[in-house]
Steps between C-alpha positions, in 0.01 A plus 500: 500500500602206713788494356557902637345368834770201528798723389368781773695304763849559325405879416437543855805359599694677226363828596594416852882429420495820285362697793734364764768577274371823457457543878805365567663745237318809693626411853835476351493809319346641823820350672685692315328848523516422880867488520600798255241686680683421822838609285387807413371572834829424678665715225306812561563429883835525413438813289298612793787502736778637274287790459487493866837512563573780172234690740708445845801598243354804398348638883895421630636708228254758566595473860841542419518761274256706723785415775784619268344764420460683815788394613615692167298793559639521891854560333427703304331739701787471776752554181306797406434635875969461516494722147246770583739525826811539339390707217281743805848471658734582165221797436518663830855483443494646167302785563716570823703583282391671212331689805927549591574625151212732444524617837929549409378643180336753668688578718787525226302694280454740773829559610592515133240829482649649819828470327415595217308828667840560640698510252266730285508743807865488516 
């Protein structure tokens, strides 16, 4: 037993080395957690902002398209007011003068009768 009792010392001191190692092994390894936890951080800050900016992307092309496209719809509607014009216009024209030819027809048709008429009473 003294013989356990005089070799405590160097256990104790042992155990110590082997724990300061051991501590020393942690704090490194804690180190090192630190900093890649620092890298990832500043990588999804980066991630954060890209997304950002796809976001500001996105609301300017919504902004634009909204933009084209009543800028779009304005021409069209003045395109379509200038064709239901002209076609109104070529209409009124047209039936001017089928009004002409029925109207002609008639009036044909009748003087054909009162010639005919005639020549029957002749």
């Amino acid at each position: 037993m003294t013989e356990s009792l005089e070799a405590l010392p160097e256990r104790v001191e042992r155990i110590e080395q082997k724990l300061d190692a051991l501590w020393a092994s942690v704090d490194a390894l804690s180190a090192s957690v630190d900093r890649r936890f620092e890298t990832v951080d500043r990588r999804f800050d980066d991630i954060d902002k890209r997304f950002e900016e796809v976001n500001q992307h996105f609301a300017e092309q919504r902004e634009y398209t909204e933009f084209a496209y009543s800028r779009l719809e304005r021409r069209m509607a003045s395109g379509f007011r200038r064709i239901e014009a002209t076609m109104a216009t070529g209409f009124q024209q047209i039936e001017a003068r089928l009004d002409r030819i029925i109207s002609g027809n008639v009036v044909l048709r009748e003087s054909r009768k009162r010639s005919r008429r005639r020549g029957k009473s002749r």
